[in-house]
MIROKE-128847 format. One record per residue (C-alpha): residue in three letters; z, y, x. Coordinates in nm, 2 decimals. Layout:
<nodes>
NODE  kolse       z       y       x
NODE    ALA       Z       Y       X
...
</nodes>
This chain:
<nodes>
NODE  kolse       z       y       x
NODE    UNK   -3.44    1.37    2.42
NODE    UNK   -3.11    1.35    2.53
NODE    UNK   -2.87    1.52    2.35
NODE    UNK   -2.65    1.80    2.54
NODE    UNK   -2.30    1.69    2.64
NODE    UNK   -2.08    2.02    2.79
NODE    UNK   -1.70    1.98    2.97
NODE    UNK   -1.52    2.26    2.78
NODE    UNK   -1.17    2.38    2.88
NODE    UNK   -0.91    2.53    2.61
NODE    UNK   -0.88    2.87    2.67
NODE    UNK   -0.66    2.99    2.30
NODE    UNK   -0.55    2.83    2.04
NODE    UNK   -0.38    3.09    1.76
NODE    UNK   -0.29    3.05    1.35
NODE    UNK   -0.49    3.29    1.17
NODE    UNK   -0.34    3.15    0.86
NODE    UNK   -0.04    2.94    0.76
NODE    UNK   -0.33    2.60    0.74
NODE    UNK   -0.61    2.74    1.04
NODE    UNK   -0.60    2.76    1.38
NODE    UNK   -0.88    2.97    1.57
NODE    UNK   -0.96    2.79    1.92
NODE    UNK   -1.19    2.92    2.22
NODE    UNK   -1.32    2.67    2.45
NODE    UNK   -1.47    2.82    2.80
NODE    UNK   -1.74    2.63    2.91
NODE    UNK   -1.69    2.43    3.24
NODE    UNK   -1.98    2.23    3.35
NODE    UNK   -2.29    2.33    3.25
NODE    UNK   -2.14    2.72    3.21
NODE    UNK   -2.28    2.80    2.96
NODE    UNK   -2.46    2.67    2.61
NODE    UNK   -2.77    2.83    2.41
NODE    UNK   -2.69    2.81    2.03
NODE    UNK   -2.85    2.97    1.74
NODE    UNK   -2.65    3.12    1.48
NODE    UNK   -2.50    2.89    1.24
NODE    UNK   -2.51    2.62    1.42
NODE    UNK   -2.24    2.35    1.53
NODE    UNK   -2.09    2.14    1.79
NODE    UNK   -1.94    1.79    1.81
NODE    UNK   -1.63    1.69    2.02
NODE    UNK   -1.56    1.35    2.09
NODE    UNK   -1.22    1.25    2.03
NODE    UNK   -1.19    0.87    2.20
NODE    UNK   -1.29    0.55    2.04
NODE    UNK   -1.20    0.35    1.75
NODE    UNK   -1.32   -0.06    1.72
NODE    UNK   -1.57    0.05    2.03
NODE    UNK   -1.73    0.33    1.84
NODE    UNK   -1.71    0.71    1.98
NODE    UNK   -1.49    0.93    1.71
NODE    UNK   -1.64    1.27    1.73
NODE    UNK   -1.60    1.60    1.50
NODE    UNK   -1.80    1.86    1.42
NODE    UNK   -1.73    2.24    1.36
NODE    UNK   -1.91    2.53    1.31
NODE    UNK   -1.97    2.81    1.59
NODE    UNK   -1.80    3.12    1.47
NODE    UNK   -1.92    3.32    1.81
NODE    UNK   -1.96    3.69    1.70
NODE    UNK   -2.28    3.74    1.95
NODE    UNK   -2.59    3.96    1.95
NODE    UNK   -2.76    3.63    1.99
NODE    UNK   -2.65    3.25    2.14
NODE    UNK   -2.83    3.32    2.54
NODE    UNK   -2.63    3.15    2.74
NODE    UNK   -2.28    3.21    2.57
NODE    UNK   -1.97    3.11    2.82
NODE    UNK   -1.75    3.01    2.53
NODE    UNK   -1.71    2.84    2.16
NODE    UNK   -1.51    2.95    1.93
NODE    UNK   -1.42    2.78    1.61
NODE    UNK   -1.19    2.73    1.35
NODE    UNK   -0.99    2.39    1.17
NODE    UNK   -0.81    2.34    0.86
NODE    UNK   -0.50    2.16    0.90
NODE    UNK   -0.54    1.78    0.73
NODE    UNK   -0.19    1.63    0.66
NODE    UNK   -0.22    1.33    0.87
NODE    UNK   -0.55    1.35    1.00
NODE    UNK   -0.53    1.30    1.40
NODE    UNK   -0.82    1.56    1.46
NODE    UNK   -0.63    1.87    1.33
NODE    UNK   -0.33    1.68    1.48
NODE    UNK   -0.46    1.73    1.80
NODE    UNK   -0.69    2.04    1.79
NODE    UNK   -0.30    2.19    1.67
NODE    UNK   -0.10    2.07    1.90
NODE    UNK   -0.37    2.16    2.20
NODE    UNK   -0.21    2.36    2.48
NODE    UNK   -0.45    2.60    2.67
NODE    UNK   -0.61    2.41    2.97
NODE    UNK   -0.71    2.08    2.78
NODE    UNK   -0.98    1.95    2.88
NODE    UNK   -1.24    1.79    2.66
NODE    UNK   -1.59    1.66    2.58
NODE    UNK   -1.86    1.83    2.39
NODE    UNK   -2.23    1.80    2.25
NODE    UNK   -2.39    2.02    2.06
NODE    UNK   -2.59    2.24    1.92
NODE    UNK   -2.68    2.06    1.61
NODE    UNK   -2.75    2.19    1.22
NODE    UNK   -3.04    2.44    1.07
NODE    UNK   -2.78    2.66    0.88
NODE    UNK   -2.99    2.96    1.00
NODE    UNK   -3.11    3.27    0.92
NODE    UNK   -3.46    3.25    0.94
NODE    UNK   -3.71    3.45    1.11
NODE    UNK   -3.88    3.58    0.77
NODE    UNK   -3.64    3.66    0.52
NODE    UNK   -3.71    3.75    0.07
NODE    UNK   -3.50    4.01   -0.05
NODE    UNK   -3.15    3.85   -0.13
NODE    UNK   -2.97    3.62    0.10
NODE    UNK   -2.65    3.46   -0.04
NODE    UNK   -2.42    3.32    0.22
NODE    UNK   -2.16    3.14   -0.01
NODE    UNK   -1.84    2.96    0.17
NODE    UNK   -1.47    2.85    0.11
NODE    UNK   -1.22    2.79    0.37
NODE    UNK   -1.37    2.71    0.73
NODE    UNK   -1.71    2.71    0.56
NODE    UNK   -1.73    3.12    0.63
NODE    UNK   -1.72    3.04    1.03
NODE    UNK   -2.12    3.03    1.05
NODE    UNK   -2.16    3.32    0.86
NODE    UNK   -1.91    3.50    1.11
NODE    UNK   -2.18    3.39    1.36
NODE    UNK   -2.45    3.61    1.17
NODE    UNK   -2.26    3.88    1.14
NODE    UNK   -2.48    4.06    1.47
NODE    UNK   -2.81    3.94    1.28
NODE    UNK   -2.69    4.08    0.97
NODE    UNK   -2.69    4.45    1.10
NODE    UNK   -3.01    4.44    1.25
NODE    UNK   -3.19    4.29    0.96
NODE    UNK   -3.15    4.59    0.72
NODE    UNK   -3.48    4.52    0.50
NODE    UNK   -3.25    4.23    0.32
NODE    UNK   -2.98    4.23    0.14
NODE    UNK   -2.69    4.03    0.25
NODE    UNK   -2.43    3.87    0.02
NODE    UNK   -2.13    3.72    0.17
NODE    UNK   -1.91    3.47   -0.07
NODE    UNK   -1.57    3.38    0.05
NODE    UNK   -1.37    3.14   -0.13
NODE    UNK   -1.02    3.04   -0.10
NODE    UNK   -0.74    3.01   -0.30
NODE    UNK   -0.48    3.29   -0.22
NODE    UNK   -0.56    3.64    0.00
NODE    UNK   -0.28    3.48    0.29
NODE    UNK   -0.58    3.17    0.34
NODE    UNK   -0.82    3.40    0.42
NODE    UNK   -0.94    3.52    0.74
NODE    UNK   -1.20    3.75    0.99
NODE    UNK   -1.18    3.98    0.70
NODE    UNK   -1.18    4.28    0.94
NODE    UNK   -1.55    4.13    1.07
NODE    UNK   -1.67    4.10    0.71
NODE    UNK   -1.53    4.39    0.58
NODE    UNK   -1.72    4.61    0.87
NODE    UNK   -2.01    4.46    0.89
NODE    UNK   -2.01    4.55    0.49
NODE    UNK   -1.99    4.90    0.58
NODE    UNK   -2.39    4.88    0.60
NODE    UNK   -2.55    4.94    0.28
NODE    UNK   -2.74    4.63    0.28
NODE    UNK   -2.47    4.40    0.36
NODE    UNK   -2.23    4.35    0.07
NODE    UNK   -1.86    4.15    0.10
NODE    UNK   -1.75    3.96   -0.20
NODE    UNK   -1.38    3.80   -0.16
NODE    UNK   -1.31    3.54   -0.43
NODE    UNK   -0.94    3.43   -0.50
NODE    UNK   -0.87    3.10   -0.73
NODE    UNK   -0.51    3.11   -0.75
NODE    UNK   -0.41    3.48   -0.77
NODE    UNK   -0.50    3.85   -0.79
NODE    UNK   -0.56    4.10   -0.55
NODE    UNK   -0.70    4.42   -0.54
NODE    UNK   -1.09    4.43   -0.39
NODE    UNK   -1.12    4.05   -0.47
NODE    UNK   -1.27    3.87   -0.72
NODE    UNK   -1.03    3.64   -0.94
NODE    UNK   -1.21    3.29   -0.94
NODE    UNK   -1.46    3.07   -0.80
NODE    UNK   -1.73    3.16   -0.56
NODE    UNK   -2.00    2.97   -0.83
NODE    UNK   -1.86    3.19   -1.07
NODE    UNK   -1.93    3.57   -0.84
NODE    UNK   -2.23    3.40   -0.76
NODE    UNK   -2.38    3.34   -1.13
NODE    UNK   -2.21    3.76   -1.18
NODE    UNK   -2.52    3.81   -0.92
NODE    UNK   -2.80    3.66   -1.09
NODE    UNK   -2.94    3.47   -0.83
NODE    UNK   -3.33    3.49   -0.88
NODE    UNK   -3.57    3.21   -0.75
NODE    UNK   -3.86    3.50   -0.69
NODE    UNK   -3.62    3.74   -0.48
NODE    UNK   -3.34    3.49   -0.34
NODE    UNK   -3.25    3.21   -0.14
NODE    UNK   -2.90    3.09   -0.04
NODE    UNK   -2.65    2.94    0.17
NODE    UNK   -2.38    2.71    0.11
NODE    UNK   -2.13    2.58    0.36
NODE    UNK   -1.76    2.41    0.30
NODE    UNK   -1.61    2.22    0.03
NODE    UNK   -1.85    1.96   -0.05
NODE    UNK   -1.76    1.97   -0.51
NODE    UNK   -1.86    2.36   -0.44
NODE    UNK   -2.18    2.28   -0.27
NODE    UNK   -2.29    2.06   -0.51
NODE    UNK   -2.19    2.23   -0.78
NODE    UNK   -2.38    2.56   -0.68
NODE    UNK   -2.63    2.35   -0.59
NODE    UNK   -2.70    2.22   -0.94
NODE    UNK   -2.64    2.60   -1.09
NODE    UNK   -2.91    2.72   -0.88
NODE    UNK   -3.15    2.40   -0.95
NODE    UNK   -3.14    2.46   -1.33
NODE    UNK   -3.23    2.83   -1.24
NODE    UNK   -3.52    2.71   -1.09
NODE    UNK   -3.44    2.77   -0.69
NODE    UNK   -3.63    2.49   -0.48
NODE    UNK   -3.44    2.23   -0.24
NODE    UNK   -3.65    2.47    0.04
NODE    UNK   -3.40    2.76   -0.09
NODE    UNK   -3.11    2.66   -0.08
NODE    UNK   -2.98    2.57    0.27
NODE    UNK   -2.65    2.34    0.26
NODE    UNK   -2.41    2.21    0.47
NODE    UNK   -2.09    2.01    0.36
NODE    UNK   -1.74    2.00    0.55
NODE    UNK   -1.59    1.68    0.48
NODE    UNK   -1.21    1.65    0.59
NODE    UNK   -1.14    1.32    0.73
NODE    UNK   -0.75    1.15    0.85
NODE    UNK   -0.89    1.04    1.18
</nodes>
């Protein structure tokens, strides 16, 4: 099957933080794209020694579902000297570009346990952004969100997670490694998570961004007996191209 290829048009491109940029792309031809929540989409960038250059990012749409969506919106970490976040930076609103897409089964499933643990750092919080609509409706699980950075300044669509954390199932945890700040946790998203107890019987999880925090949750929640089926993973890897 052939995979989907979209012409997208910039439409913004804002800092939400001093090191991320949010960017909406309309879609031009097809219209519109059919995504399920925590998925992703590729652009392609040119060619290097003959080979297409393409990267990947999350979509951060906050829909009631991915029908026919007219837009993408996503968010990239600035890479000293990598030409993707070079040029997704410097992009002025009309650019016109190439993308394919969706891709990835960071999903919320249709049959859900008790706990679901959505644990990211950085950019890595975008798909969860994406559930928030699911989130709301779903009120017979309970929803853990883990965000990760290093100081309250790089974080970002706190106002989404902080309402959608209104609901008594859905619970916000904000996790600081460099600082402290009222209403967030002072260290390492492993280390909120393990506060949690994370039970194999009750819980699966989610882990999205820094690939040393994926694995490393990963192995914490192998030696408490979770199954590769439970724990859903997906690494951002930040490349100078």
């Amino acid at each position: 099957m052939a995979i989907p290829s979209y012409k997208v048009r910039l439409e913004t491109n804002e800092p939400i933080t001093p090191n991320v940029r949010k960017l909406v792309f309309r879609l031009e031809d097809p219209k519109t794209i059919t995504y399920k929540q925590g998925q992703f989409v590729s652009f392609m960038l040119g060619t290097e020694d003959g080979r297409p250059i393409k990267r990947s990012y999350s979509i951060a749409n906050m829909e009631t579902d991915g029908v026919d969506s007219t837009y993408i919106e996503f968010v990239i970490s600035y890479v000293e000297g990598g030409k993707a976040s070079e040029l997704f930076f410097n992009a002025e609103p009309g650019k016109e570009m190439e993308m394919t897409g969706p891709f990835g089964l960071l999903c919320l499933t249709e049959e859900l346990p008790k706990r679901v643990f959505l644990v990211g750092t950085g950019t890595g919080v975008a798909p969860y952004r994406s559930m928030i609509e699911q989130m709301r409706t779903r009120t017979d699980t309970e929803f853990h969100i883990l965000f990760g950075a290093q100081y309250l300044e790089d974080m970002f669509y706190l106002d989404d997670f902080k309402a959608v954390a209104l609901l008594d199932h859905v619970h916000f945890h904000p996790c600081l490694s460099r600082e402290e700040k009222p209403g967030c946790f002072s260290g390492y998203v492993q280390h909120k998570l393990a506060e949690l107890n994370p039970n194999p019987e009750t819980d699966i999880a989610y882990l999205c961004g820094n690939p040393n925090m994926v694995d490393e949750v990963f192995e914490m929640l192998k030696d408490k007996d979770f199954g590769v089926k439970q724990v859903k993973r997906e690494k951002y890897v930040f490349s100078r191209f």
